[in-house]
C-alpha positions in Angstrom: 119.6 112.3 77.3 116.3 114.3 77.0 115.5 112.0 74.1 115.8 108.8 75.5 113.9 110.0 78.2 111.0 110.8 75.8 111.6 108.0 73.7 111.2 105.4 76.7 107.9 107.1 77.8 106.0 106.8 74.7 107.3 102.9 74.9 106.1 102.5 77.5 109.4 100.7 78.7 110.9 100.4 82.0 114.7 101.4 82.5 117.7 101.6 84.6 119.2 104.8 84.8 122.5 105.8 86.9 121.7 109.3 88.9 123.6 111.8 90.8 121.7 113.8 93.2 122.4 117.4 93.7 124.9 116.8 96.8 126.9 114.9 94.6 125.8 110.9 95.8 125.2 108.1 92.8 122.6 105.6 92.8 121.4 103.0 90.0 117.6 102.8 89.8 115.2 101.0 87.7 112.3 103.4 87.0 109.2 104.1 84.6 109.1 107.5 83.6 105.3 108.8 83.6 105.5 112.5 82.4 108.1 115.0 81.6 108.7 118.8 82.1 110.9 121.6 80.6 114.3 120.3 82.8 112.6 117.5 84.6 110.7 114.0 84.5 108.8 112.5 87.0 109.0 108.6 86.9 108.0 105.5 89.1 110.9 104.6 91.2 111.1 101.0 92.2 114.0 101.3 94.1 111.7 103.4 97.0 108.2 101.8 95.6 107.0 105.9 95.0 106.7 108.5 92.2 109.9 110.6 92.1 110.9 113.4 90.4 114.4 113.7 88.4 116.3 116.7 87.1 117.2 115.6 83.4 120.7 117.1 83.8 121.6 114.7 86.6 121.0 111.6 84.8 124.3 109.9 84.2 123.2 106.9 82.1 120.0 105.4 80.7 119.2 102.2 78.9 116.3 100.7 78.5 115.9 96.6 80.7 115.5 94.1 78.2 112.8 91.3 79.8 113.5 87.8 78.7 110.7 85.7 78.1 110.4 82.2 79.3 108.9 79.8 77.7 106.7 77.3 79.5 107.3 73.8 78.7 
């Protein structure tokens, strides 16, 4: 996971990730992850509009969005 974690940071990519929080509760974000740490990463969360902090062992999944361009006619 750590991987894709780095990976998406130096893309500079946005991402939705599926996280478990320490009392055991699941939530699907899309986030931007800005720097990381030894066992965590902290990331723009635009679920809450803020800077969050993760623990890298929590994250469930973690794919990348794929944007669609449309084309102006």
């Amino acid at each position: 996971m750590r991987i894709n974690i780095v990976t998406s940071m130096q893309n500079n990519q946005i991402n939705e990730m599926i996280y478990m929080k320490n009392n055991g509760e699941i939530s699907k974000r899309k986030i931007k992850v800005i720097s990381i740490s030894k066992d965590s990463f902290q990331a723009y969360c635009f679920l809450r509009n803020t800077k969050r902090t993760f623990k890298i062992n929590n994250v469930l999944a973690f794919v990348p969005v794929i944007q669609k361009e449309r084309a102006v006619i």
